[in-house]
N, C-alpha and C positions, 0 to 999 in steps of 0.2 A: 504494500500500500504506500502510495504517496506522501510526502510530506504535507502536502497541500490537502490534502484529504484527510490526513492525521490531525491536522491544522484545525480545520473547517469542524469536522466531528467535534472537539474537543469545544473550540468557540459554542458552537450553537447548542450542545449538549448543557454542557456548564451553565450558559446564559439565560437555560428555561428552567433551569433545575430550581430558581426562586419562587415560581409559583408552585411547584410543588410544594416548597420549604413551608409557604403560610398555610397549605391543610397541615402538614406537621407538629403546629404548634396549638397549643392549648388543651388537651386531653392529658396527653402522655410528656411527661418530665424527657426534652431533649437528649439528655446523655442515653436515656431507655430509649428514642425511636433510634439514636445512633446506633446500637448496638442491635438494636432490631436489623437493620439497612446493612450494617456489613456482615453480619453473621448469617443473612439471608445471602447476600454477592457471595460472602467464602464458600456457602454450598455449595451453589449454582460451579462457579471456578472449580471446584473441587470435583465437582460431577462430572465439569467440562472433560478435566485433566482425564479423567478417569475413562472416559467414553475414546477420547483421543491416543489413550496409550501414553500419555506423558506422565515422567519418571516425578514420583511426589516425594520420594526418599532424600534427604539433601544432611549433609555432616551438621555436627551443631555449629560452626561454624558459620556456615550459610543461613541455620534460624536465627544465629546476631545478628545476621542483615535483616531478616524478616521481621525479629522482635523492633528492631528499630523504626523498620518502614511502619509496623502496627502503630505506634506510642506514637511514632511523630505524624507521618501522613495519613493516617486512619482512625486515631483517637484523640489524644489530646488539642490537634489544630482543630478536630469537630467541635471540640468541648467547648474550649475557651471562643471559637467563631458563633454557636449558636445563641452563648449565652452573651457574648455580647450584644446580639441583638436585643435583649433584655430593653437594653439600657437604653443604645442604641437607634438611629433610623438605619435603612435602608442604604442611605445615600452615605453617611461615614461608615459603614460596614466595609463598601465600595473601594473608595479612598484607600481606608486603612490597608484592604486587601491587594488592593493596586500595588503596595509599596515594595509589595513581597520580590517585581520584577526589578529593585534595585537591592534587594538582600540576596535575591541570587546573583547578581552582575558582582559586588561583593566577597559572599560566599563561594563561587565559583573560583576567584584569585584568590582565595587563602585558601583553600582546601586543596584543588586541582591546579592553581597556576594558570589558569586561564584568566584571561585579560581581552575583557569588550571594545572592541573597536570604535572610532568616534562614531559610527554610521550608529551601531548600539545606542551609544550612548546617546548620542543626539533625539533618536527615534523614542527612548523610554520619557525621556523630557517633552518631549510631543505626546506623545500619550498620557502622563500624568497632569500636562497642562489641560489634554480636553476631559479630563475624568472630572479637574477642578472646573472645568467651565460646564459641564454635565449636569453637575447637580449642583452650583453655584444659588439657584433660587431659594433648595429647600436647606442647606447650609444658611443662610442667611436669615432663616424664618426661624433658627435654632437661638435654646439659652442655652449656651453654655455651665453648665451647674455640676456639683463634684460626682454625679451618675452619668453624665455626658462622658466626661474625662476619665470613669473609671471604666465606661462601654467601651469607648476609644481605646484606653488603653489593655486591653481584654483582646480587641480585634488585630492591633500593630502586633501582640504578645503570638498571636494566632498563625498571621502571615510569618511569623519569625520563624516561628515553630515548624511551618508548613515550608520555608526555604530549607532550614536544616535537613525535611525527609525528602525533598528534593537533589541536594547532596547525596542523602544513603540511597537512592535508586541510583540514581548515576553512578555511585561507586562501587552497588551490587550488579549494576550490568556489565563495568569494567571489570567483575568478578566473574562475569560471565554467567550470573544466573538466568534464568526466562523468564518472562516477564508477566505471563501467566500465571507459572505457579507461586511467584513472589508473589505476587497481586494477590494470590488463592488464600498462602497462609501469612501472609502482611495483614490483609482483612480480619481472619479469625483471630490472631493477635490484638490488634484492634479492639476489635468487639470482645474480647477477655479484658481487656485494660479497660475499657470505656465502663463496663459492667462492673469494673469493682470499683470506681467512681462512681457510679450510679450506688451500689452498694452502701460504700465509705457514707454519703452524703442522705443515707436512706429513704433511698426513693423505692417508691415500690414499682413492679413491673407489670403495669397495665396495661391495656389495648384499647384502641378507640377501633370500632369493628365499622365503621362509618365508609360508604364509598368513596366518600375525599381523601380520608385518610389511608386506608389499603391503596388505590390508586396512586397515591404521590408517593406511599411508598416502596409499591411495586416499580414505579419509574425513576425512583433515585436507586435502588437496589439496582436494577438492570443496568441504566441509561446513566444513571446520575455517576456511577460505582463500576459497572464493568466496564462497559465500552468506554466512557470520558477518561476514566484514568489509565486505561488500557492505552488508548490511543495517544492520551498526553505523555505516559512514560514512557513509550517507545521513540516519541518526537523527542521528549528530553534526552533520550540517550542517544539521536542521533544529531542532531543540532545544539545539544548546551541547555543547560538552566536558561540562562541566559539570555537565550531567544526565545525559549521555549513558553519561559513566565511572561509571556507578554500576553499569552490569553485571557489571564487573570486580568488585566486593562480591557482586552477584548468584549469580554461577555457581558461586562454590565451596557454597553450597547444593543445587545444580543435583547439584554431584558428590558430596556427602555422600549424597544421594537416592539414586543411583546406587548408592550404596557397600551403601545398605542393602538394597535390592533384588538386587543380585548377588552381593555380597562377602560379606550377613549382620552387617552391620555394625549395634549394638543401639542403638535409640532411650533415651538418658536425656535428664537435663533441662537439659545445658547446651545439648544439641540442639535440643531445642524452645527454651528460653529465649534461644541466638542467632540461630535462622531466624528466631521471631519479631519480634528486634531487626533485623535485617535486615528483615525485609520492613515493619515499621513505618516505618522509615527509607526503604524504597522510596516508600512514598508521601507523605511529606513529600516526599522531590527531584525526583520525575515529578508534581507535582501540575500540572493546568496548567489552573486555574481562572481564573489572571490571562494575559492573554498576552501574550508575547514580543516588547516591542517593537524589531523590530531594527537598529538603527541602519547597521549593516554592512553595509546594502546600499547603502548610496549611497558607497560607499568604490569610486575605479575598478577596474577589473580587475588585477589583478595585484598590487595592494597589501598590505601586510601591515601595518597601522597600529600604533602604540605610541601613540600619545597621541590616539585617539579620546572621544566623551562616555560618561563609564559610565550603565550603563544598569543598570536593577535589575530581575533576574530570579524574582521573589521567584512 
């Protein structure tokens, strides 16, 4: 599959998965439908593997990488993301999570040694400018107060969290694991970790049996969980964190689009004026006329380098 296809999947998947998100709330305590959503994907992955003949057996070695991808990309970033909505709008959820595609440009140079080219660099400041001009109206219509600033800071904590398991995929693929069965048992990790936080915090484990609710969660299990992060981690491991998180800028467009097709929601000009920053930004960061030379393959298996050659992705 394409890049471009792996791209697109990932953008429009991600981008609708918010209206799912608002049947998910109010019956059942968030960390309980998290653990719901990935312990449902880890089946399904696990059934997949199973039907395909793919080897599910891996050293404990390889479950380091998968406990890790659980805690960080499948648990804790759910945790800290959902409940910042608490506090939260919509619109600083966005932001804060936009920011993630400069902790990976970041995190990429200190872990792997790779280093964003100006075309990068340029392009995530076009995207971050139209996410600011995006939702500039309902920012402005905000009070600031110390549950603003603790939602805020809940969401920045979230993307943080969600660049670090961005890192461990990338460094379990340069381990050469599949991407599959990592996904398979990264999820059921996941949903053990998230569950004993639901636990810890004693929530009990109830069900909203409601067709909004089974629906958005049968679509973030499938759509939101297997295909999106399937398709995003294979992009990430072929093109970089780095380009890769720019989706994250991407899909709150995805769901503005949405908004105005379902919700009515009326076209002015910060609207146009940020998508277009956005998507001009898009193509500075996905350009890929030069390419990628990757140094990180000749790093052995299992490695996780800190002071390899940077390399310039420009």
């Amino acid at each position: 599959m394409s890049n471009a296809l792996l791209y697109l999947i990932t953008v429009l998947v991600w981008g609708s998965t918010w209206l799912a998100i608002e049947f998910q709330l109010g019956v059942v305590e968030p960390e309980v439908s998290i653990v719901y959503r990935y312990a449902g994907a880890s089946l399904l992955l696990f059934g997949w593997s199973r039907i395909r003949g793919l080897r599910l057996a891996f050293s404990w070695r390889d479950h380091g990488w998968f406990l890790l991808l659980g805690l960080l990309l499948f648990g804790v970033n759910y945790v800290l993301a959902y409940r910042a909505q608490i506090y939260i709008s919509s619109a600083l959820t966005a932001i804060a999570f936009s920011t993630l595609l400069w902790m990976n440009i970041i995190n990429a140079r200190i872990f792997f040694g790779v280093r964003a080219g100006r075309r990068v660099l340029f392009g995530a400041l076009l995207g971050m400018a139209g996410i600011f001009t995006l939702f500039a109206p309902q920012i402005g219509e905000m009070t600031f107060s110390d549950t603003v600033f603790y939602g805020s800071f809940l969401a920045v904590m979230g993307a943080l969290v969600a660049s670090f398991g961005n890192m461990v995929s990338q460094g379990a693929q340069r381990a050469r694991l599949p991407i599959i069965q990592s996904n398979a048992w990264g999820m059921s990790y996941g949903a053990l970790i998230t569950a004993a936080i639901a636990i810890s915090k004693g929530h009990e484990f109830t069900f909203d049996w409601s067709a909004g609710y089974l629906g958005s969660l049968l679509y973030l299990t499938v759509f939101g969980s297997i295909v999106a992060f399937g398709a995003y981690l294979t992009l990430l491991g072929r093109i970089g964190a780095h380009k890769a998180g720019y989706a994250l800028v991407m899909f709150p467009v995805v769901a503005l689009i949405l908004s105005t097709i379902f919700e009515g929601l009326e076209i002015d000009a910060t609207i146009v004026v940020g998508t277009l920053l956005v998507l001009a930004g898009n193509l500075f960061v996905l350009d890929t006329k030069s390419p990628v030379r990757n140094q990180l393959q000749r790093v052995p298996a299992g490695a996780m380098p800190v002071t390899a050659r940077a390399i310039d992705t420009e």
